[in-house]
N, C-alpha and C positions, 0 to 999 in steps of 0.2 A: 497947713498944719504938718502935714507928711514931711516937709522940707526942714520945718522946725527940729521935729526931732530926730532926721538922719544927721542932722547938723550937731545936735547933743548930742547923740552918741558918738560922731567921730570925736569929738571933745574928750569924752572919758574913755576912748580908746588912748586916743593922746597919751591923756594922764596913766593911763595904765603901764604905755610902753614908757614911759619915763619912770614909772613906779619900777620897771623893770630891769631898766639903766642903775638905779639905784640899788638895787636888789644886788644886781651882778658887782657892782662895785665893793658894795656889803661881805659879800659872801668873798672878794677874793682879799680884802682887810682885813676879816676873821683868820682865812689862813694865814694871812702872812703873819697876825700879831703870832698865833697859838704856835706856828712853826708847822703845820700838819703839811706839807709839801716841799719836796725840798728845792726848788727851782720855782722862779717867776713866771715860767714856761707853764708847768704845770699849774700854780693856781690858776693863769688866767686861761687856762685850758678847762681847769675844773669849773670854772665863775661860770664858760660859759656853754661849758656843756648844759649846766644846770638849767641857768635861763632858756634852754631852747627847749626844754623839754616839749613833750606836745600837751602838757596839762598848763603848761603855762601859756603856750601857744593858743590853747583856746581861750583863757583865762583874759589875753589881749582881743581877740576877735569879736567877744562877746563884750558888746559895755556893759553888763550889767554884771559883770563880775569884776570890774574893776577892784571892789573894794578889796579882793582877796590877796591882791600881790602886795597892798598895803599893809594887810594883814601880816601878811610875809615877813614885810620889810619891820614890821613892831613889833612883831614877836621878838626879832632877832636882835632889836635893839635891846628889848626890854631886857633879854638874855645876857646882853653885852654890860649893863649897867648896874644889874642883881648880881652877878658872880665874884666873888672877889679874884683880886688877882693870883693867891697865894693857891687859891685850890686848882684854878683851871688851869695855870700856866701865866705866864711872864704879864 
């Protein structure tokens, strides 16, 4: 049984760090669409400062917070899909 669920939670560590891959991908296509950086250097310098943070670091180590970097990743979407183009930028 023990072996069962180290095995599920490596799983949703997994997905987490993938959720996190996505996240940092996220976050450096936001800058690039909005223009907030002025070099490629720096957004994916910003994407991945972000991602290492250590709240996100624990966020991966604990499977039971998996859901929150997904959380992450929907809020940002949802953001990206409510906003019109005209008020936020291009």
């Amino acid at each position: 049984m023990y072996g069962i669920i180290q095995y599920a939670a490596s799983l949703l560590r997994s997905v987490a760090i993938i959720l996190l891959i996505f996240t940092g991908y996220y976050i450096y296509t936001l800058t690039q669409k909005y223009a907030l950086m002025e070099s490629q250097a720096q957004r994916i310098t910003f994407s991945l400062l972000l991602c290492m943070l250590p709240s996100f670091q624990v966020y991966i180590a604990w499977a039971s917070c998996f859901p929150y970097i997904a959380a992450i990743l929907l809020a940002g979407a949802s953001y990206r899909w409510s906003v019109k183009p005209s008020v936020a930028g291009p």
